[in-house]
N, C-alpha and C positions, 0 to 999 in steps of 0.2 A: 623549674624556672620561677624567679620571683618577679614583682612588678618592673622592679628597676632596672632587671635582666630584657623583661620584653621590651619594656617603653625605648630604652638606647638600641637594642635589636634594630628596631624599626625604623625610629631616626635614622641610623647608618644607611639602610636599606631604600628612604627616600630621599637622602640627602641632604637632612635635614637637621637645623641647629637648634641648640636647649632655646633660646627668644622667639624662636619660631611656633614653639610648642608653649612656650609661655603666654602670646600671645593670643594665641588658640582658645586656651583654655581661662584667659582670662584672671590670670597669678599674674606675678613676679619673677622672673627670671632667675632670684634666689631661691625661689618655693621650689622650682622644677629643679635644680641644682642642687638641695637638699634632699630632697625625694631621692633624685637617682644615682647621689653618692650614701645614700640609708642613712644620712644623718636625720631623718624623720620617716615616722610607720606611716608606710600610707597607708588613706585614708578609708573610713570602714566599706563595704562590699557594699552597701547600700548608699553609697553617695550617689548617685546621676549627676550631682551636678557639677562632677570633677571627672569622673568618669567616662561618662558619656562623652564628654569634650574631648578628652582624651583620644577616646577609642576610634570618633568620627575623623579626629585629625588625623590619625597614624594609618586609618581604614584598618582596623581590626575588629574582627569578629565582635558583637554584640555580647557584654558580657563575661570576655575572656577577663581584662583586665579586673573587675570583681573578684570572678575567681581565683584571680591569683594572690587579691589582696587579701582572701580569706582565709587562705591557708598560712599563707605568712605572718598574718597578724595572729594566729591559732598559734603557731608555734614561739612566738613572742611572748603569747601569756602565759604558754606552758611554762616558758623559764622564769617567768616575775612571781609564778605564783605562789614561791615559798617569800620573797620578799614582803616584810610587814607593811604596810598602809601607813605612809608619812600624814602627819597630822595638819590641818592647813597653815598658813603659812601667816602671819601673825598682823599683815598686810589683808588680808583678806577677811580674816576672823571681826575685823577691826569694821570694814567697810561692813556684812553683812549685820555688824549690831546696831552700825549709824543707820542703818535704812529699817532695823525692827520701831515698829509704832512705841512713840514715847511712855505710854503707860506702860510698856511691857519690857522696854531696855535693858532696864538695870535686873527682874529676877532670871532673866533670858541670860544676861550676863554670869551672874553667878552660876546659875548651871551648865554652864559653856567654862567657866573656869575649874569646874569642880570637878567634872569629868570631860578632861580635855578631848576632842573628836570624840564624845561619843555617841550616845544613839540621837539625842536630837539636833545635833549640832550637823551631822551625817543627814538629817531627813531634811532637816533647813534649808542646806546648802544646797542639796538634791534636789527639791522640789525647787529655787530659786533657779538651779540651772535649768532646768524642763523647760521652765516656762522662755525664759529668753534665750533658749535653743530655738522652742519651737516660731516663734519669732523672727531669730535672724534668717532660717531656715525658709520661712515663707518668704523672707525681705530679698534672699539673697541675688536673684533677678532684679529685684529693681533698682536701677542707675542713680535715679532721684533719692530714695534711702538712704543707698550705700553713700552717695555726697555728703549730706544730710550727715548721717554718724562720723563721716571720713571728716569733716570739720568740726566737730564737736574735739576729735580727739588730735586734730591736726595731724590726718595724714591722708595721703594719697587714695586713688580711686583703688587702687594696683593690691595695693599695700593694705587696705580693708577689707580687700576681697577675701585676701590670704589669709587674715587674720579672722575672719570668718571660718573660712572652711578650716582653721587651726581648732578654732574654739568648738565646733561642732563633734570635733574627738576628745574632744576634752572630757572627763569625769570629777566624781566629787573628791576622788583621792591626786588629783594630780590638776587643780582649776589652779591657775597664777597671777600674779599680783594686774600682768599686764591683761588676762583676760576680763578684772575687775575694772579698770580702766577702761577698755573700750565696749563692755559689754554689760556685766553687772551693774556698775555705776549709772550711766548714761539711760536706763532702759527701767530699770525698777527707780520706782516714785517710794515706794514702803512695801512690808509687809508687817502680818498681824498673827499668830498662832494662837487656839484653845489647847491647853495642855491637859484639859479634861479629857476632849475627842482627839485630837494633835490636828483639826480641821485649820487650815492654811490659808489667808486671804491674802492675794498679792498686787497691789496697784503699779500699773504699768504709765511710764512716761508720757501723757497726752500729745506733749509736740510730739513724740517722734513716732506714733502709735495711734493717730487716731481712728483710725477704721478698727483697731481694734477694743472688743471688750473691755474695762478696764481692769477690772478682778476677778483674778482667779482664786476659786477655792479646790481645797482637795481634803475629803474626808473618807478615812476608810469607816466602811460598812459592812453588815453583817449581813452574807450573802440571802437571807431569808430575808431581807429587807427589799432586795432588787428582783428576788424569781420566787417563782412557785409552783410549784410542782404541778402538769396538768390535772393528774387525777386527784388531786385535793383540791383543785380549783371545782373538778367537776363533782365531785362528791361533795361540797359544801352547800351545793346547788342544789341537791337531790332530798326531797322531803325523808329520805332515810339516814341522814346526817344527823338524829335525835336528838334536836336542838342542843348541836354540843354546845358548849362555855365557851368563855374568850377564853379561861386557862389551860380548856383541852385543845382547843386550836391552834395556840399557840405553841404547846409540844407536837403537834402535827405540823407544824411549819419546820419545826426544827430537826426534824430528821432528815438524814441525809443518805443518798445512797449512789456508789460508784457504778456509773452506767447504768443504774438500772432506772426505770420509770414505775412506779408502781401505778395499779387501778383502784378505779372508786372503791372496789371491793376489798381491795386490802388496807384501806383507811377507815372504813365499814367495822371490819376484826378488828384494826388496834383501838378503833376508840372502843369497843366492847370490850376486849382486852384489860385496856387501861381503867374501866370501870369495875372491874371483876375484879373484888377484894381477894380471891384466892392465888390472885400470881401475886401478890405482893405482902407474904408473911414477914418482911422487914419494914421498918419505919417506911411511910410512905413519900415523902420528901425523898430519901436516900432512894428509892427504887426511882422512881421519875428520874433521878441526876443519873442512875445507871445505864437507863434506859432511853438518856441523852447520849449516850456515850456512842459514836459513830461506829467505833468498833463492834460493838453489841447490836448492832439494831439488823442485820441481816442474820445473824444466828438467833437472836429472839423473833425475827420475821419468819421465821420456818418453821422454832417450833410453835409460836401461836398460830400460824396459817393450819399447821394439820390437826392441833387443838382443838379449833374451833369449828373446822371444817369436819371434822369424826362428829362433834357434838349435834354439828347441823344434822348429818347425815342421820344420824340416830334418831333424833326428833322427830325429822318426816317420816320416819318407818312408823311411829305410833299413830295407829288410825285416831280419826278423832271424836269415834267415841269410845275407846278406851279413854283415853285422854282425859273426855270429861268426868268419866266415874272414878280417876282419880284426885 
């Protein structure tokens, strides 16, 4: 059973008509008439606030209607997914260059013509949708907004609502000239890109957004930037960290390992390791880049753990005054 199967089930069963349920939930009478003849996918398993309206008016189970939208919209993608990614639509390409910051219009352009939809044209448009997702998505209770945008673009209370929760399913391969219109347009003030970092700053519409922040950025980072591992945190603490270097610490940040956590003691060994001119009979630059290499750094954690753990062992067995007569 799909969505559109249950939601008229139920209907029949209370008696009840598509304005009825429109009304309920706060659409258009055309919305629910589209829905429940499949001229449109309903909407993703994680709406509540289509759903839940839904489900409270028809009195159904908590969740059923999600469910069902999940599996249906699953089988949906399964069959698009050999279909190629239409490029945007020329309407659109056009609006998000009039809102890029003037100093940066025109080389934004040319690389937007040069390779048409391709990687940053795709992270632009993606990131522009995010943000006034996340926005209409906070707004979409409130009466006063929804007015507010509904005269901006001249249209009804009914009819904004729809076009919300339209735009909320929307993606970066399928955004339309009319989502730009009521949504894109109206909502971002500019945005700015460093095509060094691809770091994103986006200024948001003051009338219609003031409780809101006005810029957003987004910069991707390299995760050694944001965590650090406990037992490097605590062995850096520990007077037997042998006043490593900023360059050995920073190859100690840089290792990475799937589930595991390592201890002070094993960051102890590698920087010993890592000083210990006999693991490193090749150019020493080239061993460090190996020895960055994630895939290598638990097969090299093994055999330098029982390395250096024999060596330990051996040492303490010489008393110490043999030791010193040698």
């Amino acid at each position: 059973m799909d969505v559109c199967l249950a939601i008229k089930r139920r209907l029949g069963e209370l008696a009840l008509e598509q304005r009825d349920l429109a009304a309920a939930a706060k659409v258009t009478e055309s919305y629910i008439s589209q829905l429940l003849t499949g001229k449109k996918l309903p909407p993703e398993p994680s709406r509540t606030d289509i759903y839940e309206k839904i489900g409270k008016f028809l009195k159904l189970p908590s969740g059923k209607l999600s469910r069902l939208a999940e599996h249906q919209r699953k089988e949906v993608l399964k069959r698009n997914l050999e279909d190629p990614p239409k490029a945007l639509l020329k309407e659109v390409r056009e609006l998000i260059l009039r809102k890029c910051a003037p100093g940066k219009e025109k080389q934004i352009r040319v690389i937007f013509e040069k390779q048409p939809f391709g990687e940053l044209e795709r992270l632009v448009t993606q990131k522009l949708l995010d943000v006034v997702k996340t926005v209409a998505k906070d707004e979409l209770e409130s009466e006063t907004w929804l007015q507010s945008v509904a005269r901006l673009s001249g249209r009804s209370y009914e009819a904004m609502r729809v076009s919300i929760l339209e735009f909320l399913d929307t993606d970066v391969f399928n955004v339309s000239s009319e989502n730009c219109v009521s949504f894109l347009d109206p909502l971002i003030e500019s945005w700015n890109i460093d095509l060094a970092t691809f770091g994103m700053e986006i200024v948001l519409n003051r009338r219609l957004i003031p409780g809101y922040a006005r810029k957003f950025e987004f910069v991707e980072r390299e995760p050694s930037e944001t965590e650090e591992e406990p037992g490097l945190g605590e062995f850096l603490r520990q007077s037997v960290n042998g006043g490593a270097t900023e360059e050995e610490v920073d190859f100690l940040r840089r290792l990475r390992f799937k589930g595991k956590h390592p201890t002070p003691l094993y960051y102890y060994r590698e920087l010993q390791n890592l000083r210990d001119p006999l693991h490193f009979r090749e150019d020493s630059s080239a061993a460090m880049r190996k020895r960055r290499d994630p895939d290598n750094v638990e097969r090299q954690m093994q055999l330098d753990s029982r390395k250096r753990a024999i060596q330990g062992w051996a040492n303490s067995k010489i008393a110490p005054g043999k030791r010193n007569k040698q």
